[in-house]
C-alpha positions as CSV (number, residue, x, y, z in Angstrom):
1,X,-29.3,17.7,12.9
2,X,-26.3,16.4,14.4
3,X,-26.0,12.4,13.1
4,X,-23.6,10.7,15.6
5,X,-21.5,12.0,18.9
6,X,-18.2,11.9,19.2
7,X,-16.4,9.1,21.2
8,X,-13.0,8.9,22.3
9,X,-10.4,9.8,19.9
10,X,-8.5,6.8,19.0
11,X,-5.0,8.3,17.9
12,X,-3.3,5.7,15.6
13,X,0.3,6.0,16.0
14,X,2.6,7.2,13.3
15,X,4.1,4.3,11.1
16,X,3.5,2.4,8.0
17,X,1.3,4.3,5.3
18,X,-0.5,2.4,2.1
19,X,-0.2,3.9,-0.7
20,X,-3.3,4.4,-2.9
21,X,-3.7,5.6,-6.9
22,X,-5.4,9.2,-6.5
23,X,-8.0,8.8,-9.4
24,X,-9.8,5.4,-8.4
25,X,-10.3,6.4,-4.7
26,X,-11.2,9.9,-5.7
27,X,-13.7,8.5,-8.3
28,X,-14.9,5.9,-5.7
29,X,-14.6,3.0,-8.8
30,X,-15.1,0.6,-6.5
31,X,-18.3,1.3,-4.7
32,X,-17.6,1.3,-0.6
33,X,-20.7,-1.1,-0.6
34,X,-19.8,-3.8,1.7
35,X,-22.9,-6.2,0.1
36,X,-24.6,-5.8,-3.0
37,X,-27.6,-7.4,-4.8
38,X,-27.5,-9.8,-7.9
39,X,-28.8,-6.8,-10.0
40,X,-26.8,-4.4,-9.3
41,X,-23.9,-5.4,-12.8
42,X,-23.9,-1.6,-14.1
43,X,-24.2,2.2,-13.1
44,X,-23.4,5.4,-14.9
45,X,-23.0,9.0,-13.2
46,X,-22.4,12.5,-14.6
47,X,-21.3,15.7,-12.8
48,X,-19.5,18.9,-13.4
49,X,-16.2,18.7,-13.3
50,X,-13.2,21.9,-13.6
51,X,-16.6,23.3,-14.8
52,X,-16.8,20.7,-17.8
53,X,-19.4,17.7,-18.1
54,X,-17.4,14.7,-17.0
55,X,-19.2,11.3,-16.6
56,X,-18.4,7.7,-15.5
57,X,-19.9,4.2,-16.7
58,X,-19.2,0.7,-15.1
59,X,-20.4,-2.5,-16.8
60,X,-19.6,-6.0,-14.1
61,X,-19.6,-9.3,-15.1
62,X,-23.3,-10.6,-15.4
63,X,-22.4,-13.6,-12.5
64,X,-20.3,-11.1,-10.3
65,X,-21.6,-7.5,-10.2
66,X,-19.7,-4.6,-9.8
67,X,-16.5,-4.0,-8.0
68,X,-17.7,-3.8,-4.4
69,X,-16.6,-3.9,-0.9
70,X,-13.7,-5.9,0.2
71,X,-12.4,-5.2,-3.7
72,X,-11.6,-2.2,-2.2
73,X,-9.2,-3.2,0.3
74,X,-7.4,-5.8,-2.4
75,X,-7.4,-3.4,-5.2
76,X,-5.4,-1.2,-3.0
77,X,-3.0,-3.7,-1.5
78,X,-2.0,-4.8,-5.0
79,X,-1.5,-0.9,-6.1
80,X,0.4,-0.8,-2.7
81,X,2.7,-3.6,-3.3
82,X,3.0,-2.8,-6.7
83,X,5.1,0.3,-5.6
84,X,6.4,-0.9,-2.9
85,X,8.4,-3.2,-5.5
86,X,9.3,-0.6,-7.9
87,X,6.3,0.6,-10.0
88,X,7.8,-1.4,-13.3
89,X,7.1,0.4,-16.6
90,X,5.8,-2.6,-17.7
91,X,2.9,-2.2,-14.8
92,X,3.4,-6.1,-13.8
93,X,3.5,-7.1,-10.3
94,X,4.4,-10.6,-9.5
95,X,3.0,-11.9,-6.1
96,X,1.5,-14.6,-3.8
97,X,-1.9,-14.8,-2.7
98,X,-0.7,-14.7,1.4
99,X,1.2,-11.5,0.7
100,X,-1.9,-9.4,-1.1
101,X,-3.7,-11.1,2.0
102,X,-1.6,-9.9,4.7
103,X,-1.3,-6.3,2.9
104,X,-5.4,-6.1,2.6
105,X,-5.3,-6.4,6.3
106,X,-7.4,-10.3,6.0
107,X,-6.9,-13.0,8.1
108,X,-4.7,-15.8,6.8
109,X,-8.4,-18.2,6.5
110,X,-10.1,-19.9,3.3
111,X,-12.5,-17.5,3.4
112,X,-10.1,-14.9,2.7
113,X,-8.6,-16.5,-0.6
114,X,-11.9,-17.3,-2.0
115,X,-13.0,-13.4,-1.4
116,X,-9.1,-12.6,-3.0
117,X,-10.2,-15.2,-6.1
118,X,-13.5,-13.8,-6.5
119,X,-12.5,-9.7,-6.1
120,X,-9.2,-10.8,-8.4
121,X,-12.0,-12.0,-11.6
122,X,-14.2,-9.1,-11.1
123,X,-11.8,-6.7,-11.2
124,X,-10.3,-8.3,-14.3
125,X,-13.7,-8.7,-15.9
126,X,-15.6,-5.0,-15.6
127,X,-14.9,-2.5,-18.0
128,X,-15.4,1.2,-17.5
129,X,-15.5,4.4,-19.4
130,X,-14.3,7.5,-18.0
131,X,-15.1,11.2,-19.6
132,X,-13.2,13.8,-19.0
133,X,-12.3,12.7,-15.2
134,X,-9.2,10.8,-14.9
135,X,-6.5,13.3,-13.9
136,X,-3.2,13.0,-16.0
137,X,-1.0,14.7,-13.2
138,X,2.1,15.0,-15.8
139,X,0.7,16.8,-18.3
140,X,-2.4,18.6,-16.3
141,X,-5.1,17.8,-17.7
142,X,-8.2,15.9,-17.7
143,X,-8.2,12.5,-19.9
144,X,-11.2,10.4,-21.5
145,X,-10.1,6.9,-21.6
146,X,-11.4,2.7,-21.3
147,X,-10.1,1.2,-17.9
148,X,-10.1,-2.4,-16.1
149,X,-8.4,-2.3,-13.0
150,X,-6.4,-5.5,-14.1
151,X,-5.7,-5.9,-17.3
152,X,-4.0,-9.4,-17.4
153,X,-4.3,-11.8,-14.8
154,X,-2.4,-15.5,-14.0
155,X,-1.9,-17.7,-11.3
156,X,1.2,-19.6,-11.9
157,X,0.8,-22.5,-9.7
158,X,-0.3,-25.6,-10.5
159,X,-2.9,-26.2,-8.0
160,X,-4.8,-22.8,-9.1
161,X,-4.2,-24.1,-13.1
162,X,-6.5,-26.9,-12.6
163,X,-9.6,-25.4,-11.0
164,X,-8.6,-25.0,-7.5
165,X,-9.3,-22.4,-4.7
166,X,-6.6,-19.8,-3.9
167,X,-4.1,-20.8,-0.9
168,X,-1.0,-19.1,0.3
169,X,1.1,-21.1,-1.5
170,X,-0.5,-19.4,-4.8
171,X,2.1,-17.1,-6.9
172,X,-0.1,-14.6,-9.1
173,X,0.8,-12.2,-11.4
174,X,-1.0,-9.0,-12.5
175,X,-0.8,-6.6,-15.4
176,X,-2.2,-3.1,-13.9
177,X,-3.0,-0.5,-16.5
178,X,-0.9,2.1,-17.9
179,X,-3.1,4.9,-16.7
180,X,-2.1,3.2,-13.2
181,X,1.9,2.7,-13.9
182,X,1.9,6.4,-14.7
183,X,-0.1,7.9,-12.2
184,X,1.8,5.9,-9.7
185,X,5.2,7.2,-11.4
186,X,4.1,11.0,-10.9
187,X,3.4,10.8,-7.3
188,X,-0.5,11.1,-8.1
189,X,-0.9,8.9,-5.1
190,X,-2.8,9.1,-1.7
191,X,-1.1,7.7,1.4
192,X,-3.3,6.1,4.2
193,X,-1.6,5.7,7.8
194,X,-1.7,1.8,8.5
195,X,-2.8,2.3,11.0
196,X,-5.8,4.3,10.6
197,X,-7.4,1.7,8.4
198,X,-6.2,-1.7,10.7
199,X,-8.3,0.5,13.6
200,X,-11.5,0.5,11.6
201,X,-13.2,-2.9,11.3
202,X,-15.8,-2.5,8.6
203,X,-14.5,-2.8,4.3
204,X,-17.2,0.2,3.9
205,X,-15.7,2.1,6.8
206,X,-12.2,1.4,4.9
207,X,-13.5,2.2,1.7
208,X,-15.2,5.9,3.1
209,X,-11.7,6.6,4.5
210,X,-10.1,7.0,1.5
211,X,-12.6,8.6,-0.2
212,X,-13.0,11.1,2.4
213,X,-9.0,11.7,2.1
214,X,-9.3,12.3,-1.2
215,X,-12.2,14.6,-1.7
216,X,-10.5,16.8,1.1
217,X,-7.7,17.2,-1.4
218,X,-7.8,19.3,-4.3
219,X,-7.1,17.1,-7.4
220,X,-5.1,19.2,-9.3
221,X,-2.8,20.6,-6.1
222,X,-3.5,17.7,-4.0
223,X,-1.0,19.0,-1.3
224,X,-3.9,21.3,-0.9
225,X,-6.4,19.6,2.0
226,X,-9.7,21.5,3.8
227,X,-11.3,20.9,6.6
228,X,-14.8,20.5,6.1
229,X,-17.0,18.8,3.0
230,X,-20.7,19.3,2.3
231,X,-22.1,17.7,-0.2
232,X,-26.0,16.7,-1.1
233,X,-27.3,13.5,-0.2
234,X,-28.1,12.0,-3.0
235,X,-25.1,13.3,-4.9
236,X,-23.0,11.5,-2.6
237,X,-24.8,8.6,-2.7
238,X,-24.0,8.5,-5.8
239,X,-20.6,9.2,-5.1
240,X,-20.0,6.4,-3.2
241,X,-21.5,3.9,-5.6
242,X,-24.1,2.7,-3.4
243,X,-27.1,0.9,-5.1
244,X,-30.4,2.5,-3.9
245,X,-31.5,6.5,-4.3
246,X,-33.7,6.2,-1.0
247,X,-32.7,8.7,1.5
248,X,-33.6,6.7,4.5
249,X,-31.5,3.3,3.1
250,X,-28.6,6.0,2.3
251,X,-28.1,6.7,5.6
252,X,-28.2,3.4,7.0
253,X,-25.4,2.4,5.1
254,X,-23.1,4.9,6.0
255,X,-24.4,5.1,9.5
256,X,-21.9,2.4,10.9
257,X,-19.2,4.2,8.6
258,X,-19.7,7.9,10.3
259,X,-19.5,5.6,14.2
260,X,-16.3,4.2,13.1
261,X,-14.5,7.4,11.8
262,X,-15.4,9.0,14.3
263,X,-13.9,6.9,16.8
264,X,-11.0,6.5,15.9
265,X,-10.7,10.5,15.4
266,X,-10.6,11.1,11.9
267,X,-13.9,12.8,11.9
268,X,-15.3,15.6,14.4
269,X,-18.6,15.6,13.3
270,X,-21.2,14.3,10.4
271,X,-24.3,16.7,10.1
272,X,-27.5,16.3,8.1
273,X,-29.9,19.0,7.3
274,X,-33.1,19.5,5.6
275,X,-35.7,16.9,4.5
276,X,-35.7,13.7,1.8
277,X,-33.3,13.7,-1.4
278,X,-32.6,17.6,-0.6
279,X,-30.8,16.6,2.4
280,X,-27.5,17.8,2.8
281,X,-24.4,16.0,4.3
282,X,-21.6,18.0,6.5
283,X,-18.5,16.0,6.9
284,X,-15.9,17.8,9.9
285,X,-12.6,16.6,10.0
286,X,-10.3,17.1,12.6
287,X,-7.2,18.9,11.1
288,X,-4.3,17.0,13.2
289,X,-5.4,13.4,12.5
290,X,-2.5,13.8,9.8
291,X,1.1,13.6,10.2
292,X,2.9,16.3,8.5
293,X,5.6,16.1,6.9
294,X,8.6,18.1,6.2
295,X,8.1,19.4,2.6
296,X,12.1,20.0,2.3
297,X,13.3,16.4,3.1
298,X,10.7,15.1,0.7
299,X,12.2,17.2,-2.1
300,X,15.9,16.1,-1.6
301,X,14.5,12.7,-1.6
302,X,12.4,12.9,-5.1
303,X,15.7,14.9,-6.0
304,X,17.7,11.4,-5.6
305,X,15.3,9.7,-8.2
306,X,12.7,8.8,-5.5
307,X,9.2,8.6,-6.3
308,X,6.8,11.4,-4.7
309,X,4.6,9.1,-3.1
310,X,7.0,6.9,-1.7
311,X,9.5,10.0,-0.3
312,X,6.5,11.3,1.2
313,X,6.1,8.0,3.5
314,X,9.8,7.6,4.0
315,X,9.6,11.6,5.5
316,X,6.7,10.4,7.4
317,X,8.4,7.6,8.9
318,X,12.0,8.0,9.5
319,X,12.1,12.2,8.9
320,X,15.7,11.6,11.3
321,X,17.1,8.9,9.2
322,X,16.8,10.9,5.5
323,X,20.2,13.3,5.8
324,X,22.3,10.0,7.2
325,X,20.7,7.7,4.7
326,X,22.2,10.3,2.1
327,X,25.1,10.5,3.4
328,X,25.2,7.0,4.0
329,X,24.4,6.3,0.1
330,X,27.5,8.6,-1.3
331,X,30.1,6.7,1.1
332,X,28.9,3.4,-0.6
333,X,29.1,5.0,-4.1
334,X,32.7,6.1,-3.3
335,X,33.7,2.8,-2.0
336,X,32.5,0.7,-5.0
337,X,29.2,-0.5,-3.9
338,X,27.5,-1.7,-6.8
339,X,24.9,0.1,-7.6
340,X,21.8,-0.9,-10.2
341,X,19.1,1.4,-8.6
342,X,20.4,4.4,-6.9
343,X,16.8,5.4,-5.7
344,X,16.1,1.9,-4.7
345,X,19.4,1.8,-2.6
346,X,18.6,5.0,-0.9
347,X,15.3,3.5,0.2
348,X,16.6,0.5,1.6
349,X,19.4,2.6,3.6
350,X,16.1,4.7,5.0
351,X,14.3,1.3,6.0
352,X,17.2,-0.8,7.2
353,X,19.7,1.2,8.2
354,X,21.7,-1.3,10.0
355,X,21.8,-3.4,7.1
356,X,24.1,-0.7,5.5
357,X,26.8,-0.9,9.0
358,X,25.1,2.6,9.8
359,X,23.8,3.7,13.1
360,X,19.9,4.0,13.9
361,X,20.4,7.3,15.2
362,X,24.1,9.7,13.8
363,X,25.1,11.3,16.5
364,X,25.8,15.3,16.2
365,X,28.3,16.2,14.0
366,X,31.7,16.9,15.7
367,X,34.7,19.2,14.1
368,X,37.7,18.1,14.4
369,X,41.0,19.1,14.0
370,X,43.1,17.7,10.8
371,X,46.3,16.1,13.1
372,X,48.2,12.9,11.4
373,X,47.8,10.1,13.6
374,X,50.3,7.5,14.5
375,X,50.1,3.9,12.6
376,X,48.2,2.0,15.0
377,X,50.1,-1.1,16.6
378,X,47.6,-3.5,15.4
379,X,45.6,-4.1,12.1
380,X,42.0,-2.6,12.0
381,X,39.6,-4.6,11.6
382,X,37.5,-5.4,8.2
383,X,34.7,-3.7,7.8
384,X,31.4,-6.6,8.3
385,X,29.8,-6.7,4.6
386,X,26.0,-7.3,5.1
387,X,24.4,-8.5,1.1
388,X,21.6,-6.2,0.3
389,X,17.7,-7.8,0.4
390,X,18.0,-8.1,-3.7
391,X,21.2,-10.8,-2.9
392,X,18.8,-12.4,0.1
393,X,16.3,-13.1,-2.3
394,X,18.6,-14.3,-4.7
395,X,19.9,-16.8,-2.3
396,X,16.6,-18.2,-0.7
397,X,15.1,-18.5,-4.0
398,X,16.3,-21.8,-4.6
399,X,14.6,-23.1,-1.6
400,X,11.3,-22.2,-2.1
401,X,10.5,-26.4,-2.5
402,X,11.8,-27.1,0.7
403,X,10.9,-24.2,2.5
404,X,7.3,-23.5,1.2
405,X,6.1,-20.6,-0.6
406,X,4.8,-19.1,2.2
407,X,7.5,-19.5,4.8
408,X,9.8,-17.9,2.5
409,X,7.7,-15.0,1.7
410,X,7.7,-14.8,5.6
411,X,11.2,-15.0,6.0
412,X,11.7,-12.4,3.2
413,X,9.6,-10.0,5.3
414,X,11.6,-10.5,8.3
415,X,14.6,-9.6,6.2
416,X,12.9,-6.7,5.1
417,X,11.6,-5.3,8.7
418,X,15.3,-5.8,9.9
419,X,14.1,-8.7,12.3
420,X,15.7,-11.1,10.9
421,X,19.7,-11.1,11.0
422,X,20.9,-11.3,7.1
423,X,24.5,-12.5,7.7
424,X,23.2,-15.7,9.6
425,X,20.2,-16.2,6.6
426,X,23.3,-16.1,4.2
427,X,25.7,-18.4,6.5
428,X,22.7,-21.1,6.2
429,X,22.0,-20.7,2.7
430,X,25.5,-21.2,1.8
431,X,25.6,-24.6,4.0
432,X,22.6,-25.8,2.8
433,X,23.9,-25.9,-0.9
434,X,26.5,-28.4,0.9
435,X,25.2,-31.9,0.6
436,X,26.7,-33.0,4.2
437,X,25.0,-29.8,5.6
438,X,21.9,-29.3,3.7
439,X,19.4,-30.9,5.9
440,X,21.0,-29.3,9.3
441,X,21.1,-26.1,7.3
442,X,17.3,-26.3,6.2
443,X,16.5,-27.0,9.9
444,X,18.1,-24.3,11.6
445,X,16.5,-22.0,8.6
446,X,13.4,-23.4,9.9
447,X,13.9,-23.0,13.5
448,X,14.7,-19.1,13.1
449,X,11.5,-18.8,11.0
450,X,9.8,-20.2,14.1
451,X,11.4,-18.5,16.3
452,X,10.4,-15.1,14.6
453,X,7.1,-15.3,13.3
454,X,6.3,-17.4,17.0
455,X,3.9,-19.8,15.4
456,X,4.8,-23.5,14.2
457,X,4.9,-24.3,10.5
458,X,4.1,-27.1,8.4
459,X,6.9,-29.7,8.4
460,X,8.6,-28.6,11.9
């Protein structure tokens, strides 16, 4: 029995992807419950896995449950960010409250920071055991360890020392597990178009998303996708973490999920057949919802010290940009361009390519013939040195106080999206360290903020 028809496709269009850690979507350790009861602080689930008994326990905080809906989509903008910035050894990630916020895909409201505050204890707080079921990509096998999502967690603002709610102005930092870091590190990662999971509305919808993607993928060759997943009801239920074994009640709660996917065209079809807990479930995807990618250009990027993961997305996104980029990247080398972070260089290139005095597009490659040419009557001109996001940072930093926390995490992103022109940002950050310019300076800093993100700000 056919569960839902199919609407219109809505095709999302190619661009940003999140990046997700393989093992907690696959395992679902957050269950894609939007709501759950008071009751509902533990579970515990076995199954057959690689033909071995595998098993999973959660134990939530007494006051707070277990890790539950919009934890989901937190959970996953921290692991996103978290690589975005470098995946440090050390598995710290130093943020603010507006930036996991506007990653999660919240609105910038109250209610969103007390959600963050509350998801951010209860992920630090539960404790889980894992048999036999974490995948260690590196070394291929399957691993029996302890886990807490967060391992260490402080807010390093005053206002959130003494008591208070979360605000945008809050700078947090988080210590993500090891298991995490390394995962993250060997490319065991799933990547999520943006815009897929901005076009469904519901957390549980989001949450069935990724697990979805992951089942399809087969977690030790997870290049390897299918089609179509069957599964029994209740098995899945349990799956999904969701807090009653009544086959009715099971539906219900995915029902509005199954709409959703279906709409915007990631699903063809959800079946059910059969009668009470031996139902079974018949997910149909359709197979070109996915971008693919061209496995060659991700391999010369990973070949430059590039994480899987994160070459897969930059393929994804710029596939025309990767050969200039590289090319780009071994002119700078040869003309002295300091380099800390090759990989890291070569990524920025990719993403801001005119921040690097290279083309959006190189045009086709012309042979020429090797003919001296005359000394030209005139001096050429110097080449226009744009500083690098790592020296923009380095520069606005010291305005944070007068800026605002979250105005300059703003301004930072326009840097980062290329909307924002560098050479003027560093112009006004010089003058403002003048004390005859300063104020002017800090206004016209303000102004282009304005200007950009279209909405006033505090103090304008």
């Amino acid at each position: 029995m056919r569960a839902t028809k199919p609407v219109k496709p809505h095709k999302p269009t190619p661009g940003i992807s999140q990046y997700h850690e393989l093992n907690i979507v696959r395992l679902a350790l957050i269950s894609i419950q939007r709501q759950i009861e008071k009751t509902f602080v533990e579970w515990e689930y076995t199954f057959e896995l690689d033909g071995e008994e595998a098993s999973l326990e959660c134990k939530g905080h007494q006051d707070l449950g277990v890790p539950h809906g919009l934890d989901s989509d937190f959970y996953n903008a921290i692991v996103h960010l978290f690589v975005q910035k470098g995946a440090n050894e050390d598995g710290v990630l130093t943020t603010t409250a507006y930036e996991i916020i506007r990653t999660a895909g919240r609105v910038d409201s109250k209610h969103s920071y007390q959600s963050l505050h509350e998801s951010l204890r209860r992920l630090l707080q539960t404790q889980y055991y894992l048999k036999k079921s974490w995948r260690n990509h590196k070394k291929r096998m399957w691993e029996t360890l302890s886990f807490q999502h967060i391992e260490k967690l402080q807010f390093i603002t005053e206002e959130t020392e003494h008591g208070n709610d979360l605000s945008s102005r809050s700078v947090i930092r988080i210590k993500l597990p090891q298991e995490v870091v390394h995962s993250v590190q060997a490319g065991y990662m799933l990547l999520a178009p943006e815009a897929a999971l901005r076009a469904l509305e519901q957390p549980t919808s989001r949450a069935l998303y990724r697990l979805l993607e992951a089942r399809r993928r087969d977690p030790m060759n997870p290049q390897v996708i299918v089609d179509e997943l069957h599964y029994n009801l209740m098995d899945w239920a349990r799956d999904c973490k969701l807090s009653t074994d009544v086959p009715k009640l099971i539906r219900r709660a995915l029902e509005n999920a199954h709409q959703e996917l279906i709409g915007i065209g990631y699903l063809r079809e959800v079946n059910y057949s059969g009668r009470g807990q031996k139902q079974t479930l018949e997910y149909l995807f359709h197979p070109r919802f996915e971008r693919v990618v061209d496995q060659q250009l991700v391999d010369l990027l990973k070949s430059h010290g590039v994480f899987p993961g994160v070459a897969q997305n930059l393929v994804s996104k710029y596939p025309e940009r990767i050969n200039p980029s590289l090319q780009r990247l071994k002119q700078l080398i040869t003309e002295g361009y300091p380099v800390e972070n090759r990989a890291g260089l070569l990524i920025r290139i990719i993403q801001n390519p005119a921040d690097y005095s290279m083309p959006q597009e190189s045009p086709p490659a012309v042979r020429t013939l090797d003919v001296p040419r005359a000394a030209p009557s005139e001096p050429e001109p110097l080449p226009v040195v744009v500083p690098d996001l790592k020296t923009m940072k380095f520069l606005l930093q010291p305005f944070e106080k007068d800026l605002g926390t979250r105005e300059l995490q703003m301004l930072w992103d326009g840097l980062e999206e290329g909307s924002i022109d560098p050479l003027q940002v560093e112009t006004l950050t010089v003058h403002a360290r003048m004390p005859a310019r300063r104020e002017e300076a800090l206004q016209e800093l303000r102004a282009l903020l304005k200007k950009w993100s279209g909405s006033a700000l505090p103090g304008l």
